[in-house]
C-alpha positions in Angstrom: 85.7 92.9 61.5 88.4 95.4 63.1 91.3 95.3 60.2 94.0 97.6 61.8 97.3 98.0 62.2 96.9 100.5 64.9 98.8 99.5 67.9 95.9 99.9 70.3 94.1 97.8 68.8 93.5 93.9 69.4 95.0 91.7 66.4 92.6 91.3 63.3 91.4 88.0 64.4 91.5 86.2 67.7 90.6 82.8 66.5 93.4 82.8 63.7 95.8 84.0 66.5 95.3 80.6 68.1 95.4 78.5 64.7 98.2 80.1 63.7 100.0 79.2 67.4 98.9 75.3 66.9 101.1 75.8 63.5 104.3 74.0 64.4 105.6 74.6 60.8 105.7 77.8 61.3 107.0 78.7 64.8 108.0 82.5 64.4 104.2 83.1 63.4 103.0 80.9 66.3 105.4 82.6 69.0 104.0 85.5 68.1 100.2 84.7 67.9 100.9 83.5 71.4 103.0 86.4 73.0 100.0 88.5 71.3 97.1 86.3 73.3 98.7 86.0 76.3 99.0 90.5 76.7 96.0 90.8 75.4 94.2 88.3 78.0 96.9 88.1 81.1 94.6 90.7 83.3 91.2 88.2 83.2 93.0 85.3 83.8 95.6 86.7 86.7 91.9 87.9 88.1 90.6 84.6 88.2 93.7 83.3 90.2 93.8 86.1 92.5 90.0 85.7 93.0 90.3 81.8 93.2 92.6 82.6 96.6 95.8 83.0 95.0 98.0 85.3 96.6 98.8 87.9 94.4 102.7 86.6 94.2 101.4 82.9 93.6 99.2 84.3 90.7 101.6 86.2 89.0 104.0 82.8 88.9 101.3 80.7 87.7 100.6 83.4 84.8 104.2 83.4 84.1 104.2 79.9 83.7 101.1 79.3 81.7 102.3 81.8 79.3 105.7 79.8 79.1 104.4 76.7 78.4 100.9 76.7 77.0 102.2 76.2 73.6 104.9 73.8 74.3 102.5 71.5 75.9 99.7 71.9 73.3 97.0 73.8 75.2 96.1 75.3 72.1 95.7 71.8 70.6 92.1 71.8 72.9 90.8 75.0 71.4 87.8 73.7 69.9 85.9 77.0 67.8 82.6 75.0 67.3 82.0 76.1 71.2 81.9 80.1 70.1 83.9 81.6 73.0 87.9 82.3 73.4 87.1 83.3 76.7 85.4 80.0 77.6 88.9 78.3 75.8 91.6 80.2 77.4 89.9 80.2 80.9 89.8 76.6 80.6 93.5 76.1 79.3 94.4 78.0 82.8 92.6 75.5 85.2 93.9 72.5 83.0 97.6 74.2 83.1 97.2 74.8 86.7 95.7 71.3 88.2 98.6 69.1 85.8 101.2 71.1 85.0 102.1 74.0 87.6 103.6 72.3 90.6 106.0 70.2 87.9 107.1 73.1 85.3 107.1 76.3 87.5 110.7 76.1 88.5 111.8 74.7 84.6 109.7 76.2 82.2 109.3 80.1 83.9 111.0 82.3 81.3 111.0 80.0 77.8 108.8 79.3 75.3 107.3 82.9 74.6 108.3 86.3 75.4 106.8 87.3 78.8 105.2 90.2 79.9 104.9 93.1 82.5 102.6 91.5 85.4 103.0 94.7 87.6 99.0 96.2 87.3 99.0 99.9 87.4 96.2 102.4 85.7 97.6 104.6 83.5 98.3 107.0 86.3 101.5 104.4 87.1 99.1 103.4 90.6 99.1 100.1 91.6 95.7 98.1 90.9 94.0 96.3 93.6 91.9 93.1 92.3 89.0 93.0 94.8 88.5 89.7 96.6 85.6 91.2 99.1 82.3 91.5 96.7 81.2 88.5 96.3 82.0 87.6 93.1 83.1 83.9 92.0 86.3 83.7 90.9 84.3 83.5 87.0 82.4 85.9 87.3 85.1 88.2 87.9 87.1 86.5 85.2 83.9 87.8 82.7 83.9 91.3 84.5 87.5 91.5 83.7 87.6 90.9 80.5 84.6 92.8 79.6 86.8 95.8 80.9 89.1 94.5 79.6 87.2 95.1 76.0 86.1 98.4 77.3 89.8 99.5 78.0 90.9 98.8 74.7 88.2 100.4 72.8 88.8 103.3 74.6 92.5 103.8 73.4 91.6 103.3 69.9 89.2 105.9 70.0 91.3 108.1 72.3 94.9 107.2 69.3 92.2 108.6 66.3 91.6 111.8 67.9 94.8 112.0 69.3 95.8 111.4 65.0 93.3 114.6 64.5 94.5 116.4 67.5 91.9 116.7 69.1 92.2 114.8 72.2 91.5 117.6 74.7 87.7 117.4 72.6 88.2 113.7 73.6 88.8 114.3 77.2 85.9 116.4 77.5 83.4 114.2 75.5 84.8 110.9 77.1 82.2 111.1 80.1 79.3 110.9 77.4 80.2 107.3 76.8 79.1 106.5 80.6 75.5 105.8 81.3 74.3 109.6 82.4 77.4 111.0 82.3 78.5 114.2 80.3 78.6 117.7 81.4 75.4 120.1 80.6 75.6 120.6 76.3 75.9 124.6 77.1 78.9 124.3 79.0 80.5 121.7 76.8 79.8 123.9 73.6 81.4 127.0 75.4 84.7 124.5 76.0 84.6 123.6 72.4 83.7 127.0 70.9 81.1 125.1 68.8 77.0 125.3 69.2 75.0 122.8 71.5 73.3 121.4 68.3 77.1 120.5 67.0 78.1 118.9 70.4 74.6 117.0 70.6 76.0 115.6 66.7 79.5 114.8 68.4 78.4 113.0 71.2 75.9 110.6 69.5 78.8 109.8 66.8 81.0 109.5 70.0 78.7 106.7 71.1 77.9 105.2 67.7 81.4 104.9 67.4 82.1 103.3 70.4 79.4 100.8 70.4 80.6 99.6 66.6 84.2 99.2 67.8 82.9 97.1 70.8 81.0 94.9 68.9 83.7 94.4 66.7 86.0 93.5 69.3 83.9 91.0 70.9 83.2 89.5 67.1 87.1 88.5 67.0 86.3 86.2 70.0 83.4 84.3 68.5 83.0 81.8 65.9 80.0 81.5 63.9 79.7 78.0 64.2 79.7 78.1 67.7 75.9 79.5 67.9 76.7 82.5 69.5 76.1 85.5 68.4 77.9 89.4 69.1 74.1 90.8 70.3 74.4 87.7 73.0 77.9 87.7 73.8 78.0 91.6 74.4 74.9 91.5 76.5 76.6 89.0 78.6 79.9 90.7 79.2 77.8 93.7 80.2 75.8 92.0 82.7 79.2 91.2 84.1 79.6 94.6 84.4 76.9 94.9 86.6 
């Protein structure tokens, strides 16, 4: 279990996030269990909407307002642990939030209740992020793509803040591509970057990936529950089958 204070990483446990927002006796704890969900899992769910035929305005608003009032109007009441997936919880809380309570509580509730968020997309370039709508995905699927890259996303920052704590983020940069299915420059070339031998980078790169694939199981263990039946060997295949 990922126990760190680092602030790349996701919170220590995702299924006590949402206890601790069903806590009404202690509300500063809950706010911020909630405000902490809701970054953490805005991009999946503002792809569903966009992919369901939201416009892109229209699916901002209903974000906006689902963050607002999800714990005001107990959505976290439903979560239900036995079932093994946050993901399968907080997608639902969205459809629930937008079929009852949308239409009514947009124009009231937009702005209390927890502290909002960004919803402007943009890579880390500051570009703008398109949401595709033309490959055929359902509007689910691409919910599970998104927030299997979403998982993906955030492992890479951890990894990218501890070398960045060693500096040595330009050896990051360069072994980065390594973590991609055949991707990686020629070990001779990368050894004459790093002034080190090709029998050092060939140890660097299968840490690299040994590291990676620990830290991504990890994450996708704070979104299960045991007594759910599902296990991280299942749930990670799946979110990399949404991948494609």
């Amino acid at each position: 279990m990922v126990n760190s204070t680092d602030n790349n990483s996701f919170p220590v446990t995702r299924w006590t996030l949402i206890l601790q927002a069903k806590d009404r006796s202690e509300e500063t704890l809950a706010f911020n269990a909630l405000s902490t969900l809701c970054e953490s899992y805005r991009k999946p769910l503002l792809t569903f909407l966009i992919r369901s035929g939201a416009s892109i305005e229209d699916a901002e608003d209903t974000i906006q307002g689902f963050f607002a009032v999800v714990n005001e109007k107990r959505y976290m009441d439903a979560a239900d642990q036995s079932k093994g997936r946050m993901r399968t919880f907080l997608l639902d809380a969205l459809k629930k939030y937008r079929a009852k309570e949308y239409r009514a509580s947009q124009a009231q509730k937009r702005g209390g209740g927890v502290a909002l968020v960004s919803i402007d997309e943009t890579n880390e370039n500051g570009q703008h992020v398109h949401v595709p709508t033309d490959d055929g995905l359902t509007p689910e699927t691409a919910f599970d793509r998104q927030w299997a890259l979403t998982f993906l996303e955030k492992v890479i920052q951890r990894m990218r803040g501890d070398y960045i704590k060693k500096d040595k983020q330009e050896e990051f940069n360069i072994l980065k591509p390594f973590l991609a299915t055949g991707g990686g420059a020629p070990y001779g070339e990368i050894a004459t970057q790093l002034d080190i031998t090709e029998n050092n980078v060939k140890i660097k790169v299968k840490r690299l990936r040994e590291r990676y694939r620990k830290l991504l199981e990890d994450e996708v263990a704070q979104t299960l529950n045991s007594k759910g039946g599902v296990s991280v060997k299942e749930e990670l295949g799946s979110l990399l089958e949404a991948l494609g």
